[in-house]
C-alpha positions in Angstrom: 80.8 -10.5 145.5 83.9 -9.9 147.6 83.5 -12.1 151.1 84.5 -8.5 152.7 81.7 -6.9 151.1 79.2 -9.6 152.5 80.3 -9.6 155.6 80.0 -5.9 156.0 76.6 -5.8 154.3 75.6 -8.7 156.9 77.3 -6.4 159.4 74.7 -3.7 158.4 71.4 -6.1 158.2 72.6 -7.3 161.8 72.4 -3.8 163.0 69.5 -2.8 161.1 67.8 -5.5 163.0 68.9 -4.6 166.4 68.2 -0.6 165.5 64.6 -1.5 165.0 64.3 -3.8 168.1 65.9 -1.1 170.3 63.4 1.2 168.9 60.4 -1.1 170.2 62.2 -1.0 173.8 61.8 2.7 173.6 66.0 4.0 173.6 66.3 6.4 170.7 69.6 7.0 171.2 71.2 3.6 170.9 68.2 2.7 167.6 70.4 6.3 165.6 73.3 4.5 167.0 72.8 1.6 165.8 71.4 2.7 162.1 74.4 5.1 161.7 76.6 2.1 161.5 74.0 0.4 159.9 74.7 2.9 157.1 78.5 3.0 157.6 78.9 -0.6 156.5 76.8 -0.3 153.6 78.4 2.6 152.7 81.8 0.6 153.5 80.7 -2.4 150.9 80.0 0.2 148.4 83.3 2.1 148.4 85.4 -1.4 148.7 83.3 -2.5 145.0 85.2 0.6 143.7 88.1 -0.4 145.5 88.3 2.3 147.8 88.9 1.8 151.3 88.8 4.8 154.4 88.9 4.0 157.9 87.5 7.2 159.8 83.9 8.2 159.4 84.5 11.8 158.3 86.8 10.6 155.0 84.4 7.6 154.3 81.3 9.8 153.7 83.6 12.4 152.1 84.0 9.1 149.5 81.3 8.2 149.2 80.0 11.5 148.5 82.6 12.3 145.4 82.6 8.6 144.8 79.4 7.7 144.4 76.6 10.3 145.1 78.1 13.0 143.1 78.6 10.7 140.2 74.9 9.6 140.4 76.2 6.0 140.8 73.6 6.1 143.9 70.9 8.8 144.8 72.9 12.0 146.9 70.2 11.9 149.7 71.7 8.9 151.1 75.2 11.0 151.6 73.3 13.3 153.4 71.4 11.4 155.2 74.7 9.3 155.9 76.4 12.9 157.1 73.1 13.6 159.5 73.0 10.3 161.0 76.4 10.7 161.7 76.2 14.2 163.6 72.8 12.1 165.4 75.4 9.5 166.5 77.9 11.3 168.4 75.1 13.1 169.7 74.1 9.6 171.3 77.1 8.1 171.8 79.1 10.8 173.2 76.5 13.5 174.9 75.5 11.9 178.8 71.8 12.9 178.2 70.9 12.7 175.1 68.0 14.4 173.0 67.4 11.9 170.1 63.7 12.1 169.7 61.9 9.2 169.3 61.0 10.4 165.7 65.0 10.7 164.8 64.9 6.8 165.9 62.2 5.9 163.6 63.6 8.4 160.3 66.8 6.4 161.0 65.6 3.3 160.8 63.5 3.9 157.8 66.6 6.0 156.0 69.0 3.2 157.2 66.5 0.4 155.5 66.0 2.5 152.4 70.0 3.0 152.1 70.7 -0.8 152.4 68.2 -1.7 150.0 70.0 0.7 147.4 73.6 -0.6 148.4 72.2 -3.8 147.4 70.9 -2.7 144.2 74.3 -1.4 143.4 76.0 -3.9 144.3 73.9 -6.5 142.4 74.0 -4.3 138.9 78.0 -4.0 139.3 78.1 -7.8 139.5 75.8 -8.5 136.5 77.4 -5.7 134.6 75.5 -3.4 131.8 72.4 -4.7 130.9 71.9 -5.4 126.9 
């Protein structure tokens, strides 16, 4: 695997780990936050395996989505979850009051979780190649 790809994949388990530690400390807002970019950097790992690289949120997803969901290289869900948490996280980053419920905190970090898992997955069948 590409060092770039590690590295964001690390990226993403880093903030994975602080999403669900904020999420104990009872901020909602910074746990969607911090699992939105959870997701971005898996979803950045995935594209750069293809070879495809976008900088701004709105055009990764959009790759990802004709890329790799529609494709079926990965299950479509996690584009739309990607998209949701996306609209959550400039709800929380942006808005001064926030209204993440504490059960958006916890969906996020199960679908950030779930959505690494499967990034790995890919990632690990691309490098082994086809199976006999």
């Amino acid at each position: 695997m590409k060092p770039e790809i590690e590295q964001h994949l690390a990226r993403a388990d880093e903030l994975l780990r602080l999403g669900r530690q904020i999420l104990g400390l009872g901020y909602p807002a910074d746990v969607v936050s911090r699992c939105y970019y959870a997701m971005f950097h898996g979803a950045t790992a995935v594209l750069l395996e293809l070879g495809v690289e976008r900088k701004s949120h709105h055009a990764l997803w959009a790759a990802f989505g004709q890329l790799v969901a529609k494709p079926g290289l990965m299950d479509a869900r996690f584009h739309h979850t990607g998209i949701r948490l996306m609209r959550l996280r400039s709800r929380s980053d942006y808005l001064p009051e926030p209204d993440i419920l504490r059960k958006e905190a916890e969906e996020s970090v199960q679908a950030a979780s779930e959505f690494l898992i499967a990034c790995r997955t890919f990632l690990e069948k691309r490098e082994t190649g086809p199976s006999p």
